[in-house]
N, C-alpha and C positions, 0 to 999 in steps of 0.2 A: 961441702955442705956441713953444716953443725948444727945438729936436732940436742934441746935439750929440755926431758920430759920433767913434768910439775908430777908430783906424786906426793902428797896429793894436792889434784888441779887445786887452782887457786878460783875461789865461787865469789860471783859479784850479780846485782840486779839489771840489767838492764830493762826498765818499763816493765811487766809484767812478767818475766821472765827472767830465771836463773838460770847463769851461764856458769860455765865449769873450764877456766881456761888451762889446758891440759899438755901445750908443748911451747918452744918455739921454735923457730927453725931461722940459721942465718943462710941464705945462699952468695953464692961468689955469680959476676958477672954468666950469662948464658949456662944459666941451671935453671932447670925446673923443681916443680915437686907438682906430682896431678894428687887431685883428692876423687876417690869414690864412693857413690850409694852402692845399696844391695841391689838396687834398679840395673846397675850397671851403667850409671851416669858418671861422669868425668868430668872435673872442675883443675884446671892447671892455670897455677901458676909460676910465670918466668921473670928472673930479674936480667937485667940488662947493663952497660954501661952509664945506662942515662937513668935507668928505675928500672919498674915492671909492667910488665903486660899483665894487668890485674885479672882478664879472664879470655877464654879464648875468641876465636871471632864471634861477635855477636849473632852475624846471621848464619853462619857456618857450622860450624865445629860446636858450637856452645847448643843449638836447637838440636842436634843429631845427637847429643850425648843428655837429652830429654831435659833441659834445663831453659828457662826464658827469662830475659833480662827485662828489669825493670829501673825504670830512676822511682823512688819515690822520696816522700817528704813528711816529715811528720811534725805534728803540733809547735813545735819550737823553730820551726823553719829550717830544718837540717835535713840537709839530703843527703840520700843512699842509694848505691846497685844492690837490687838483690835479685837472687834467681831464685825462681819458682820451679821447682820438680813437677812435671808432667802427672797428672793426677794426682797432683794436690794442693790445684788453686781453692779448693773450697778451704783447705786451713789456711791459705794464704789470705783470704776474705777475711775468716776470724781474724787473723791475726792482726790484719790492718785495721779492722775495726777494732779489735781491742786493745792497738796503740797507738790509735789514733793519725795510721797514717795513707797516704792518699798517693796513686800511683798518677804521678809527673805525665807520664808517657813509658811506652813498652818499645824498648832498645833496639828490636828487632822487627821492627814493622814499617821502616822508611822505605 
């Protein structure tokens, strides 16, 4: 793995909101890197031969570690996963109303 930190991050807009892009990381075949909240939620992702496993199982591992997969879509027809941290779909409301974007279907509910 080779992590290489931006100091200082490099800040861009996307839609309503500035981002602060602050590392990146290259991984070799069957590496991870997990990401966590202060919640103590866990967000892991793994590369592979073929790519990566962008998050972990939707209905397993990714809701135990308080997180809920969403497809959504916004204004310009472009679609996204995003996960929702457990007590705090009400900013997750705001936030899709304030960019206008509309939740597809929730990943974990088949």
């Amino acid at each position: 793995m080779r992590v290489e930190l931006r100091d200082p991050p490099r800040e861009f807009r996307a839609g309503t909101v500035t981002l602060r892009d602050s590392a990146s990381v290259e991984l070799e075949p069957h590496e991870q890197v997990t990401f966590t909240t202060p919640a103590g939620g866990e967000y892991d992702v793994a590369r592979t031969p073929w790519g990566f496993y962008a998050t972990p199982s939707l209905n397993g591992r990714l809701p135990r570690f308080g997180l809920k997969p969403a497809l959504a879509r916004n204004a310009d027809d472009k679609y996204f996963v995003l996960l929702v941290e457990h007590g705090r779909e009400d900013d997750f409301d705001r936030y899709c109303d304030a960019e206008d974007i509309s939740v597809v279907e929730w990943l974990d509910e088949r």
